[in-house]
N, C-alpha and C positions, 0 to 999 in steps of 0.2 A: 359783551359786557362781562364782568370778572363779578364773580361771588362774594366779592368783599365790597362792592358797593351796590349790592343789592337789598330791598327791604328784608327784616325779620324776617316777615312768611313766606319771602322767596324761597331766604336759606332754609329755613324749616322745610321746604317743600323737597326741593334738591338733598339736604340729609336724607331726608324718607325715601327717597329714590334709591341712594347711594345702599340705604339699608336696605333695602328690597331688592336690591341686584345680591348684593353680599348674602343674604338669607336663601336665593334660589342657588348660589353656586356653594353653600354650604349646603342645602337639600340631596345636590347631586353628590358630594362626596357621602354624603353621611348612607346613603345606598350600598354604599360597599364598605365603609365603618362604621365602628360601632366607639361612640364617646370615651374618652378616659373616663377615672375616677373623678380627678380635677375638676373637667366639667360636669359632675353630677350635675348642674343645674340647666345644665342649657337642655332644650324640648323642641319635640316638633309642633308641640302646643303654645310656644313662646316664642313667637319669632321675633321678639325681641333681643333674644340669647342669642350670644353667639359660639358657634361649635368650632373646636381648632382639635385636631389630632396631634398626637408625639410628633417630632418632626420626622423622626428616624420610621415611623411606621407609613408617614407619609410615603417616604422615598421608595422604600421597600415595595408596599403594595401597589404602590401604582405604575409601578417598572413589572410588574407582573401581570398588572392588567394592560397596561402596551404592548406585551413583547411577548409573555406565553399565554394570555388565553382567551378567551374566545367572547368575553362579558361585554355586553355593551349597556352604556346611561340608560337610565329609564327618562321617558321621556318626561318635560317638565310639566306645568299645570298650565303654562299657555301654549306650550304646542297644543296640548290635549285637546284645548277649546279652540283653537284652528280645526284639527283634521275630525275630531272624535265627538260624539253625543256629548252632553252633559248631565245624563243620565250613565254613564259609567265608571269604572273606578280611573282615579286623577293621578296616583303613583301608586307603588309596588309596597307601599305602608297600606293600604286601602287590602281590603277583598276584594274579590269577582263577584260583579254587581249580577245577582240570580235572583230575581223577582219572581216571584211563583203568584201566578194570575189565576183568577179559577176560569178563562177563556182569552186564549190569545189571539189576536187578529186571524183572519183566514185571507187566503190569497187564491185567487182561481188561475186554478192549472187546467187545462185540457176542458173536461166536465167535472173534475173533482174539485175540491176545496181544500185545501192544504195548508199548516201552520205549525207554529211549532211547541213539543212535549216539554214540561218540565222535566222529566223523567232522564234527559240528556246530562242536567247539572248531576246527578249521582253518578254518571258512568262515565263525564269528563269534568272532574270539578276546578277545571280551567276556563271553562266557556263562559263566557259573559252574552246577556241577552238586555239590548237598548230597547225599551217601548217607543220613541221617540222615532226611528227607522225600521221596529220591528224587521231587529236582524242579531245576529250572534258576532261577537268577537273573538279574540284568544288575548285570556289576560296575561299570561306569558310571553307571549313575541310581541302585545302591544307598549312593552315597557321595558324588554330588553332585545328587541331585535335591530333598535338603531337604525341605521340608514343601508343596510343591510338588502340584497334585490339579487331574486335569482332570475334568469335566463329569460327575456320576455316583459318585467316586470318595472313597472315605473313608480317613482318616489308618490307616495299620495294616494297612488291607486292600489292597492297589498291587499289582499281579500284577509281578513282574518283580524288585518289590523289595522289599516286605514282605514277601508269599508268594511262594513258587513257583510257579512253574508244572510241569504235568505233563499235559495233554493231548496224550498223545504222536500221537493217529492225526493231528491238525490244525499240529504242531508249526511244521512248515516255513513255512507263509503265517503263522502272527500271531506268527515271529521276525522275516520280514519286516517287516510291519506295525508291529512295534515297534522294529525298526532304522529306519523312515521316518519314527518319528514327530517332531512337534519335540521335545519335552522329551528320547529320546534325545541327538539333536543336538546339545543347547545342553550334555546331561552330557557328548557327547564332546569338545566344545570347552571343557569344563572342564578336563577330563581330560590333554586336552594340553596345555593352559596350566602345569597342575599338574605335568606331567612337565618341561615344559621350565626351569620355574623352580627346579626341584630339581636339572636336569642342567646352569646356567647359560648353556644354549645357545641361547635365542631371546629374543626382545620381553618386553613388557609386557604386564598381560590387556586393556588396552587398547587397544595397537598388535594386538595379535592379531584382536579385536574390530572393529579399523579396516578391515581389510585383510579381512573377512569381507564386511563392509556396503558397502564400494567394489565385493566381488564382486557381490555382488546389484544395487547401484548399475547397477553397468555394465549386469549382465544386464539388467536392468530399464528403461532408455534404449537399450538393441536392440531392445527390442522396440518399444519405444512409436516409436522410428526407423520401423521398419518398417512400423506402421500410417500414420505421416506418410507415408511414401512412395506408399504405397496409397492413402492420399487422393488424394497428388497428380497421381497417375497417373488417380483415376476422373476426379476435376474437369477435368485438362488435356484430357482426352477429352471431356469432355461426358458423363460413363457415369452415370445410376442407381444410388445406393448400396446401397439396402434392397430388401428380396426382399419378396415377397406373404407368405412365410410362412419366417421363420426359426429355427425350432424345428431340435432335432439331427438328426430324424429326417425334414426336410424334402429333398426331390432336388435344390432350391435353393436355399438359402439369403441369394440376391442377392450383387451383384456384390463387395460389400465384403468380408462377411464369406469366399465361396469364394475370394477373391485372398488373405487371410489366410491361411487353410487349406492352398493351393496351396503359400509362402512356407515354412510350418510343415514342407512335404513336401519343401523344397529343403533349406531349415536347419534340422534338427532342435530346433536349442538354444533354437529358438521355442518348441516344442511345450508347455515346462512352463507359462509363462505364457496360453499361447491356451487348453489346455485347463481351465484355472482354473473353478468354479462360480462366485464373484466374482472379482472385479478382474482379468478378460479383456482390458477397457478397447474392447470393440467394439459396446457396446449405441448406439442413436442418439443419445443423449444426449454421449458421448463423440464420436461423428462429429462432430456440430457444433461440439465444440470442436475439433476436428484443423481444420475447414474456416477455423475464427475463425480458428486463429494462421497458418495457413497465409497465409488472405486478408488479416489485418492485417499482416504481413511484407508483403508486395507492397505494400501501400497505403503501409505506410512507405518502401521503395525508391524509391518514387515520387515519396512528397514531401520525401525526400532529393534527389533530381537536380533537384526544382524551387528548393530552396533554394538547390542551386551554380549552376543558370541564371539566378538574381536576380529574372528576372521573369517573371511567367507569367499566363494570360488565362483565363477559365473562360467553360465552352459548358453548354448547358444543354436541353435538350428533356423532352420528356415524351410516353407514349402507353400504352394498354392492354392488360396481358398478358391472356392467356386465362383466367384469372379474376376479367377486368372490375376488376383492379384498377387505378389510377392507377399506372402509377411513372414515377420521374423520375429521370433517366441523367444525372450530372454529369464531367465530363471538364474535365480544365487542358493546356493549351497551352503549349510554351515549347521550349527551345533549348538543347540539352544535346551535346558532342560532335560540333560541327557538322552538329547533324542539328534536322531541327524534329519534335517529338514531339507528339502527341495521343493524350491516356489517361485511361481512365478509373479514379474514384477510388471507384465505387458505384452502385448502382440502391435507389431508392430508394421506399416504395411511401408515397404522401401522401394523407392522408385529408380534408388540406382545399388547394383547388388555387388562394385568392384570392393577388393580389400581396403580402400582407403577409408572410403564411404561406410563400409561396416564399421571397420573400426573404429572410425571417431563416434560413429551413434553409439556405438554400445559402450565407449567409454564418456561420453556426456549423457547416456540416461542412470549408469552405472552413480556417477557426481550426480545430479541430477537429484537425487533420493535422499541426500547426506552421505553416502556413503566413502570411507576414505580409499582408493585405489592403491595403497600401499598394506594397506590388509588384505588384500586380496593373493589368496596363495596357490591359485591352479585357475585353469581355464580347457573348457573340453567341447569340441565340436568336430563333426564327421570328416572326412577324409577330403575333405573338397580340396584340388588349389588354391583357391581363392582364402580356404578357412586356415589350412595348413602348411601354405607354403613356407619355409624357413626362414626367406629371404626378406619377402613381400608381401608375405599371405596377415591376415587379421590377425593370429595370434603373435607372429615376428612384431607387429607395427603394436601391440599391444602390451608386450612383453619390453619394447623401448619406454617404456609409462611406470611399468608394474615386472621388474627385472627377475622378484621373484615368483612370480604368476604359472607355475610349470604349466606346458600344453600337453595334454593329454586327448588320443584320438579315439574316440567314443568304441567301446569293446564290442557296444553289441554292432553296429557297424562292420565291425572288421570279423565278427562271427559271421553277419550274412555271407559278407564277402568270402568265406574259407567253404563256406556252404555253396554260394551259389556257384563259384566257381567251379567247383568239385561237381557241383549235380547238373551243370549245364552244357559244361567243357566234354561231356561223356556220353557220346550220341544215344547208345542204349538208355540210360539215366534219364537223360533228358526227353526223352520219346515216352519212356514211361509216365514222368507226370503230366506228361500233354495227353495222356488217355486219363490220366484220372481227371484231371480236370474233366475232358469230354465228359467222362461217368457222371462226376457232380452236376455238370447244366445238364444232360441227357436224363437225369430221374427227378431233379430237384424244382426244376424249371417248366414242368407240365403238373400240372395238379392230378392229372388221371394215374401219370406215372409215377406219382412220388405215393401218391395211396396204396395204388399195387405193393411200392415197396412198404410200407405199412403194415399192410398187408400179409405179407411174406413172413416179415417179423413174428408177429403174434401166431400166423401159422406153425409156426420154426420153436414158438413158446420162449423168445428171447425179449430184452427189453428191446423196448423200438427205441432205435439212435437215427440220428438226421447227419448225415456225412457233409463233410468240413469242406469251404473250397479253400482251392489254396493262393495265396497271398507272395507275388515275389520276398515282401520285405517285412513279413512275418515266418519263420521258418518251422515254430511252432503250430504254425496252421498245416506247415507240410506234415509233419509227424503224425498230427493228431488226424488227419485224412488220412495217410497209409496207413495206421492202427485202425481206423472204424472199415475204412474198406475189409483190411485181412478178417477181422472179425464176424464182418458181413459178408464174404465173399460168395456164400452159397446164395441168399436171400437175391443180392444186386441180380447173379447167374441168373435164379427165377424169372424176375422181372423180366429180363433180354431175351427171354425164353418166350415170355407170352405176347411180346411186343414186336418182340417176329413172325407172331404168324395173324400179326392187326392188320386189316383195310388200309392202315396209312401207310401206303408204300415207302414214302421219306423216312419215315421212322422204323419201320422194319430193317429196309436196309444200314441204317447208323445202329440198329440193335444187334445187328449180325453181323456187323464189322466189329463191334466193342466186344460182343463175345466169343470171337475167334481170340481178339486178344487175349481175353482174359482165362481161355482156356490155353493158352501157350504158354508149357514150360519154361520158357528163357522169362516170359515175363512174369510168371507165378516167381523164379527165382530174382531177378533183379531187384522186386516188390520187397520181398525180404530181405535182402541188404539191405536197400534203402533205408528200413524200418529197425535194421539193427546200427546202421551207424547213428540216425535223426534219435535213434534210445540214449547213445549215448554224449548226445550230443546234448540233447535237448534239457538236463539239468541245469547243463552252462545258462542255455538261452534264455533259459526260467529267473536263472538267480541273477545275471545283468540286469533283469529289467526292476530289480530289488533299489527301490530310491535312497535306502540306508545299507546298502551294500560298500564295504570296507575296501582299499586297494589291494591290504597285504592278502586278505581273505580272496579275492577274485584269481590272484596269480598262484592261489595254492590252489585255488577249483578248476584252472585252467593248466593246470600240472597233470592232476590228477584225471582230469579229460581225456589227455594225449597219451600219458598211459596206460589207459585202458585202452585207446585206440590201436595201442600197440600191441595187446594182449591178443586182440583179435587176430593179427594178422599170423595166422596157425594151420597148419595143416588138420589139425584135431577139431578146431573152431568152423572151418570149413565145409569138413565134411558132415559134423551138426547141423550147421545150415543148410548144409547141400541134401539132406535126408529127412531134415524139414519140408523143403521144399518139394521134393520131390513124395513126400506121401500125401500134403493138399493140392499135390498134381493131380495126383491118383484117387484123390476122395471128389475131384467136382469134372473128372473122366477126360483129361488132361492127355493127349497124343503122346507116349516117351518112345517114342519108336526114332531110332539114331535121323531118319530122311527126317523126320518133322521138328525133332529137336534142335538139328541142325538147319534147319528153314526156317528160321524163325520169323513172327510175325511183323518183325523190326528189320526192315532187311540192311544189310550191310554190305557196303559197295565192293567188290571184290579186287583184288590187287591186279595190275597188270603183269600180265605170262613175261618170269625175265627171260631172254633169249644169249647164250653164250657170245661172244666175241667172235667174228670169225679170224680173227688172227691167231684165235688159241686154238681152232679145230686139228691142226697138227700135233696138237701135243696131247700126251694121254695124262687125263686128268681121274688120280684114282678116293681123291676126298673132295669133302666140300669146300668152298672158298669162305667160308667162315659166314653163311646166308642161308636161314632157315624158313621153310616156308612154313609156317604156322596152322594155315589156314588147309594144309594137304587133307585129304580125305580121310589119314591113319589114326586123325588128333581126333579124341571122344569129347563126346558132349561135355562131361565133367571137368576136363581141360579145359575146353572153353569159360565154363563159368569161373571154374578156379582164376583164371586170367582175367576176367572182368570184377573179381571179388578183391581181389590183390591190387588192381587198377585203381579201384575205388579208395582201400582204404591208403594208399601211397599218395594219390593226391589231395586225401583230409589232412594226412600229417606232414606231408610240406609244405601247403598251407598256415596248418596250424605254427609249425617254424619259422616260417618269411613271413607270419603278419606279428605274433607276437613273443619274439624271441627277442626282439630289440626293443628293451626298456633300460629308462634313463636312468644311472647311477643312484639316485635319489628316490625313486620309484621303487627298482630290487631293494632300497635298503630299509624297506617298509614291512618286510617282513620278521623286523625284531618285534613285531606290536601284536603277531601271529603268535596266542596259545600254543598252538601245536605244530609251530615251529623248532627245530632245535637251535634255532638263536634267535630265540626268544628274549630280550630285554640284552640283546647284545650291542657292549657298549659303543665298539666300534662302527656298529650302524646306527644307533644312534648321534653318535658324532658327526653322520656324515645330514643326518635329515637337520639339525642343529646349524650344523653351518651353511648349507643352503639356504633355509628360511632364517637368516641372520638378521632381517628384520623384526623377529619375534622378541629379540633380545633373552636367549635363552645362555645361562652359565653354562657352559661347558664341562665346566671341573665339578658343580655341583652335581651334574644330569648323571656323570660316571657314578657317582657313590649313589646318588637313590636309582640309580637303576639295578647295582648290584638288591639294596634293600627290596626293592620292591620285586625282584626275582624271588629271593629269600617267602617277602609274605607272600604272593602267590601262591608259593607250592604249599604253604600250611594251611588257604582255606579248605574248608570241608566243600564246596561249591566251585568248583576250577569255572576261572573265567573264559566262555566258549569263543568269542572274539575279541576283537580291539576296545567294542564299544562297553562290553563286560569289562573289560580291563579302568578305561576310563570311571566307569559310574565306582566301583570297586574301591579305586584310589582316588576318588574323590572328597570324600568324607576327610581326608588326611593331605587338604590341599596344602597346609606349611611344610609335612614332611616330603610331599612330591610334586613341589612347585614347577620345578625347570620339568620334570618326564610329565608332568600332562600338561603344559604348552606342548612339544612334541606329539603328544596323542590328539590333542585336541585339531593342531594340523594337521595330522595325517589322516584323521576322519573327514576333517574337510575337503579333501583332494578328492576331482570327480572322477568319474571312471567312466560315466553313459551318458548320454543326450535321451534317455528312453522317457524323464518325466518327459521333455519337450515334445516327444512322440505322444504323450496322453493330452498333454495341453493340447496337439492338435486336435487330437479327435474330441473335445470340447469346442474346439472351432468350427468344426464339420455339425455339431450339433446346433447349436446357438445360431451360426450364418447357415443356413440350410437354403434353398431353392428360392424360396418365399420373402427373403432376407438379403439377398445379395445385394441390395443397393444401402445396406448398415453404412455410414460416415465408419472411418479409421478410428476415429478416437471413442466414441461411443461404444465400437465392439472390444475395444482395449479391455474396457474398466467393464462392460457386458460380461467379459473372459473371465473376468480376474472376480467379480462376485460368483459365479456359476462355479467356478472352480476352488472358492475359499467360501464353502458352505460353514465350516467353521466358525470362521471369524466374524463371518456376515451375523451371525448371531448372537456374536460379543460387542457387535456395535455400541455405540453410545450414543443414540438418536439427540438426544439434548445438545450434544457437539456437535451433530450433523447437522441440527440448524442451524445455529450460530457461523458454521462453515457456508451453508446456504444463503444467509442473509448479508456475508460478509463479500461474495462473489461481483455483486453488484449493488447499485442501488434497486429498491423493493417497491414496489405500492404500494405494500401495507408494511407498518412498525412491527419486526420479530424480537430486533434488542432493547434491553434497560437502557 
C-alpha cells in the first residue's frame, strides 16, 4: 500500500520514522564534524534540527576518513542496547560512566573475595564500570573501534567492549596490556580527534594523523642513524661485526649487535625499536646493507672530486687474499685541492684474470662511477703480459677506449726487479741473504734466544733493536736487516757463542754453523757491499712508494741514483771498503790468513782443469792463447773481492739501463715541470706534452708565451718552487694569466708512476679478511676496504643521507621518509 492512501496518523507515523532514521545518520557524521555557523541551531538536544555540513567539507573529510586513517563510527544508541549495559555511556558525546560505590560487589576467587577499586578510574580515566554485570569497559574502543577484530576474536564477543570484563585478582597487568595495545591507540587518537573537532580547537584527522607518523618517522631514522653509526665505527676500525653466537642469551653477541645494546643503555628512546622481535634491523642481512650505502657514499665522494679535477689516471694490481681468491684493487689518481690524491674505488674478486676480461671490468666500473674515460690520461700496472702486453695485454685493449691514457710500468716494480736480479743472479749475494734470513728465524723465533739477544744488547750498553726479516718484494726490508745485523754483529756473535755450548744439540749445531759464517771474511765483506749498494739505492725505493710523487721528479732521482752508482765503481772506493771490511774482520777475530780467506764459507764450484789439444803438442807454444785462469793460486784474496765488488755493481747499472732507459717521448718531455731542471718551462717540451693529451684542448700558441712568463716569474720568487706540485699551487692564484701551462701541469701530475698505494690497499685487505673472516661475501669486503681505508671521509658522512639512501634500497617495515 502507497503513503498517499493511507490515514493521517499513518503518514504522521512514517514521517517520524523517516526523521529518526535522518537524525541517527546525522548523529554519526556530526562525530567527526562539527556544525557551520548557518546551523547555529540545530542541537544534539533537538532532534528535531537538522545538521547538514558545507558540501566541500563533506567531500574532503570523509575521503580522509576512508582512505588515510584509521577512525571508525562510534557506535549508535541501538547497537548499544543490543550488545552493551544500559548503565553506560550511549555515544562519544557522553563520558565514562564511573560510579564510585562506597562497596562493590565481591566475587569468590580461590578462598579470597575479590572486586573491584575505584581508585582504577584515576589511573585510566577511560574505564567505564557497569553495576548491572559488575564489570569494566574501555570507553575508547567501545565507540570507535567499529567492527574491528584481532587474531582469535569474534564480532560480539571483544573483552573491553562488547563484554566486560571482571577478572578482578588479574585486573591490573591486562588493563595494562590493553592500554598497550594498538587498536587502544588508534581509539584513542580517534578520541581526541573527536574531541577536538567538537571543541574547534585543533587540526584535521589528517594533520593529526600527520604529525603522529613524522613522530614515528623521526623515531625510526634515530635509530637506523644510529645503527649507521655503528657500522661506521666497526668498519673505520677494522672490527668483526658478527659474534659466533648471537642468540639473547648468548655472553656475546659480537661486536655489532653489543655496540647497539651499549647505545640503547645511553639512549633509552632506542630501546623500543632494538628490542623489537622483528624489524630490530640488526640481523646480517641488514649489516650489509648499512656497509652498501655507507661504502657507495664514499665511492661517490670520490668520484665527485674526480669529476671537479677533470682528469684522472687509473692504477690497477691484483693479488691473493687468504682464501685463494683472486682480487683486484683498482684506484684513480688525480688532483683535487692542490694535493695529488690516490684512492681506492674497490677490491674486487675476478674469476677469470685473461686481458680481455680485465679490461672490460675496469673499464665498466671505471663508467660505472660517472666517470668520463676520455679524461682519463695515464694508466699504470706491473709488468705482467697479461697487464702490459702491447698487443693484447689490458692497457693495449684499453688504450683502443681511451687513446690518450699513457701506460706506464709501475717503477717500484722494475726497482725490485734491478734488485733482485742483481742480488740473486750472484751465488755469493744470494747465499749471503739466505744466512741472514737463517739469523733472523734462528734468534727471533725462540723466546729463550731472542732474550739472550736482549740481553747482549743492554750488556754491550747499546739500544736494543729487534732485527728485520727480509721480504722478496720489500727491498727496504733487505737494507734495513743488513744495517741492524752490521750494527749488531758482536751482540748476534754473543748469542751463537752461548747457544753452542747448550744441551740442545739441534741448536748448537745451527749455532756453529751461522757463526763460522759469520766469522768468515768473504762474508763479513760481501755484507758490506750489499749494504753500500741497498744505501744507495734505498732512497729510490723510499720515495716511489711517495703516493704524490711527480714523474719529472722520479726520473731525476733515478738519474741521480745511477750516478752515484757509478761513482762507486773506484779503485779508491774499493779499497775503503775493502779496509772496512777487513778491520770488523779483525775486531769479532775473523780468520785472514790467504788458506781461510780463500776457503770461504760459501764455497764455489771450481772450473774444470783445461787440457791442450793434442794436435798442438808439436808445436812450441811460447804465450798464452788469450785464457786466463783466474782462479790460479797467485790471485790474492783482495783480487777476489775487487772481482765480486765490480761484479755487483756492473749488474745494478745494467739493470738500472735495460729497465729504465726507455721512456716514452711524452714522459722524457716532463721534465720541463722539473725546478731543477735546466729546461725547465721549456717550450718545446711543452709542445710535445700539449699535443699528446690533445684532448685537454690546450692552445698551443698561447702555452709558448706563458710559459716563457712564468719562467720570467719563477725566477723572482723569494721561495723557489721545489717541484712541479710547487709550481702548480704557485701559478695558480693567476689561473687567467696561465690557463693553457697548468692544464699541462695539472696533467702531468696526474700521470702514475707506481701501483705501491695498491700494495697498502692490500695490506688493509690482509687486515680486515684475516683467518677468522675468510668466508667475507665479495661485495661486503669491497665497501668493508673502502670504509677501513677512508678514515677520512667516513667521518664526513652525512648520516641523514645515509638513511634516506637506506630507506630507498628497498621496501622497509617501518616508515623512515616524509
Amino acid at each position: 500500500m502507497s503513503s498517499s492512501g493511507a490515514s493521517g496518523a499513518k503518514k504522521r507515523k512514517i514521517k517520524a520514522q523517516r526523521k529518526e532514521e535522518e537524525i541517527k545518520m546525522q548523529r554519526r557524521l556530526a562525530s567527526f564534524f562539527k556544525p557551520t555557523d548557518s546551523d547555529a541551531g540545530t542541537s544534539r538536544d533537538n532532534p528535531s534540527a537538522t545538521e547538514v555540513l558545507p558540501r566541500n567539507e563533506q567531500t574532503l573529510d570523509v575521503r580522509l576518513i576512508s582512505e588515510e586513517t584509521n577512525l571508525r563510527e562510534p557506535q549508535t544508541e541501538e547497537m548499544a542496547s543490543r550488545t552493551i549495559s544500559t548503565d553506560l555511556s550511549v555515544n562519544p558525546y557522553d563520558n565514562p560512566c564511573q560510579p564510585v560505590l562506597t562497596d562493590y560487589p565481591a566475587t569468590t576467587i580461590g578462598n579470597r573475595k575479590r572486586k573491584f577499586n575505584s581508585s582504577y578510574f584515576l589511573k585510566y580515566p577511560w574505564l567505564e564500570y557497569s553495576k548491572e554485570q559488575d564489570s569494566v569497559f574501555c570507553f575508547n574502543c567501545r565507540h570507535f573501534s567499529g567492527s574491528s577484530l584481532r587474531s582469535g576474536e569474534r564480532y560480539g564477543a571483544r573483552a573491553f567492549i562488547d563484554i566486560g570484563f571482571r577478572k578482578w585478582k588479574d585486573i591490573s597487568e591486562l588493563i595494562r596490556q590493553h592500554e598497550n595495545s594498538d587498536r587502544h591507540k588508534a581509539c584513542t587518537i580517534s578520541l581526541t580527534q573527536f574531541k577536538a573537532i567538537e571543541t574547534e580547537a585543533a587540526e584535521s584527522v589528517a594533520s593529526c594523523l600527520s604529525k603522529e607518523r613524522e613522530k614515528e618517522i623521526l623515531e625510526n631514522r634515530q635509530y637506523v642513524k644510529a645503527l649507521l653509526k655503528t657500522t661506521a665505527l666497526l668498519g673505520r676500525q677494522g672490527l668483526a661485526f658478527r659474534g659466533h653466537d648471537e642468540g639473547e642469551s648468548s655472553a656475546n653477541q659480537g661486536n655489532f649487535v653489543e655496540t647497539v645494546h651499549l647505545l640503547t643503555e645511553i639512549n633509552p628512546d632506542l630501546m623500543k625499536n632494538s628490542r623489537k622481535a622483528y624489524g630490530h634491523y640488526m640481523s646480517h642481512e641488514y649489516q650489509n646493507d648499512y656497509i652498501e650505502v655507507i661504502g657507495n657514499e664514499i665511492k661517490s665522494s670520490i668520484a665527485k672530486e674526480v669529476r671537479e679535477a677533470k682528469y684522472f689516471a687509473v692504477l690497477v694490481d691484483e693479488t691473493k687474499d687468504l682464501s685463494k681468491k683472486e682480487q683486484l684493487a683498482i684506484l684513480v689518481r688525480y688532483v683535487h685541492d692542490l694535493k695529488i690524491k690516490e684512492r681506492a674505488i674497490g677490491c674486487y674478486h675476478m674469476r677469470k684474470v685473461d686481458a680481455e676480461s680485465l679490461a672490460d671490468f675496469i673499464y665498466n666500473e671505471i663508467k660505472g662511477i660517472g666517470l668520463d674515460w676520455s679524461k682519463c690520461v695515464g694508466q699504470c700496472y706491473d709488468g705482467a703480459s697479461v697487464m702490459s702486453g702491447h698487443f693484447s695485454g689490458v692497457q693495449a685493449r684499453l688504450r683502443e677506449k681511451a687513446p690518450q691514457a699513457v701506460y706506464t710500468h709501475c717503477h717500484s716494480h722494475r726497482l725490485n726487479l734491478v734488485i733482485g736480479d742483481c742480488m740473486q743472479k750472484i751465488q755469493r749475494i744470494s747465499s749471503v741473504f739466505s744466512v741472514l734470513q737463517t739469523v733472523y728465524s734462528f734468534v727471533s723465533n725462540s723466546n729463550t734466544r731472542y732474550q739472550l739477544f736482549v740481553e747482549a744488547q743492554k750488556t754491550a750498553n747499546v739500544p736494543v733493536l729487534t732485527l728485520e726479516r727480509t721480504v722478496v718484494t720489500r727491498w727496504s726490508y733487505w737494507y734495513r736487516s743488513v744495517a741492524k745485523i752490521l750494527v749488531r754483529y758482536d751482540c748476534i756473535l754473543a748469542v751463537l757463542s752461548v747457544v753452542q755450548e747448550s744441551s740442545d744439540r739441534e741448536a748448537a749445531a745451527e749455532a756453529t754453523g751461522l757463526k763460522n759464517q759469520l766469522e768468515s771474511f768473504p762474508f763479513i765483506f760481501s755484507l758490506h757491499v750489499i749494504h753500500e749498494v741497498l744505501a744507495v739505492i734505498n732512497p729510490l725505493s723510499e720515495q716511489l712508494q711517495a703516493a704524490d710523487l711527480v714523474i719529472s721528479e722520479a726520473c731525476t732521482l733515478i738519474s741521480a741514483t745511477k750516478n752515484e752508482l757509478r761513482k762507486m765503481r773506484d779503485d779508491e772506493y774499493f779499497r775503503v771498503l775493502y779496509g772496512k771490511s777487513k778491520e770488523m774482520a779483525i775486531n769479532v777475530g775473523a780468520d785472514l790468513s790467504e788458506t781461510s780467506a780463500l776457503s770461504s764459507a760459501i764455497p764455489v764450484k771450481s772450473k774444470r782443469v783445461q787440457k791442450i789439444s793434442g794436435r798442438l803438442r808439436d808445436y812450441l807454444t811460447t804465450t798464452t792463447i788469450g785464457k786466463h785462469n783466474i782462479d790460479s793460486e797467485s790471485t790474492t784474496t783482495e783480487d777476489k773481492m775487487r772481482r765480486e765488488f765490480y761484479e755487483v755493481l756492473d749488474r745494478v747499472l745494467n739493470e738500472f739501463e735495460e729497465r729504465f732507459s726507455v721512456q716514452l717521448p711524452v714522459l722524457e718531455a716532463t721534465r720541463c715541470l722539473n725546478p731543477k731542471s735546466t729546461d725547465f718551462m721549456d717550450s718545446d717540451l711543452l709542445f710535445v706534452i700539449a699535443t699528446y693529451f690533445d684532448q685537454a684542448g690546450i692552445d698551443t700558441m698561447q702555452l709558448k708565451c706563458q710559459a716563457l712568463i712564468a719562467r720570467a716569474f719563477v725566477s723572482q720568487l723569494l721561495q723557489k718552487p721545489a717541484n712541479a706540485l710547487d709550481v702548480f699551487e704557485q701559478l695558480g692564484g693567476l689561473k687567467e694569466a696561465y690557463s693553457e701551462l697548468l692544464k699541462v701541469v695539472r696533467v702531468v701530475l696526474t700521470l702514475p708512476l707506481t701501483t705501491c698505494s695498491n700494495e697498502r690497499f692490500f695490506s688493509v685487505l690482509t687486515f680486515v679478511k684475516d683467518y677468522l673472516r675468510t668466508t667475507m661475501e665479495n661485495e661486503r669486503l669491497s665497501h668493508l676496504l673502502l670504509i677501513f681505508s677512508e678514515k677520512a671521509a667516513v667521518k664526513e658522512l652525512n648520516f641523514e643521507k645515509l638513511v634516506d639512501d637506506f630507506a630507498k634500497m628497498k621496501q622497509r617495515r617501518y616508515p623512515l621518509l616524509k
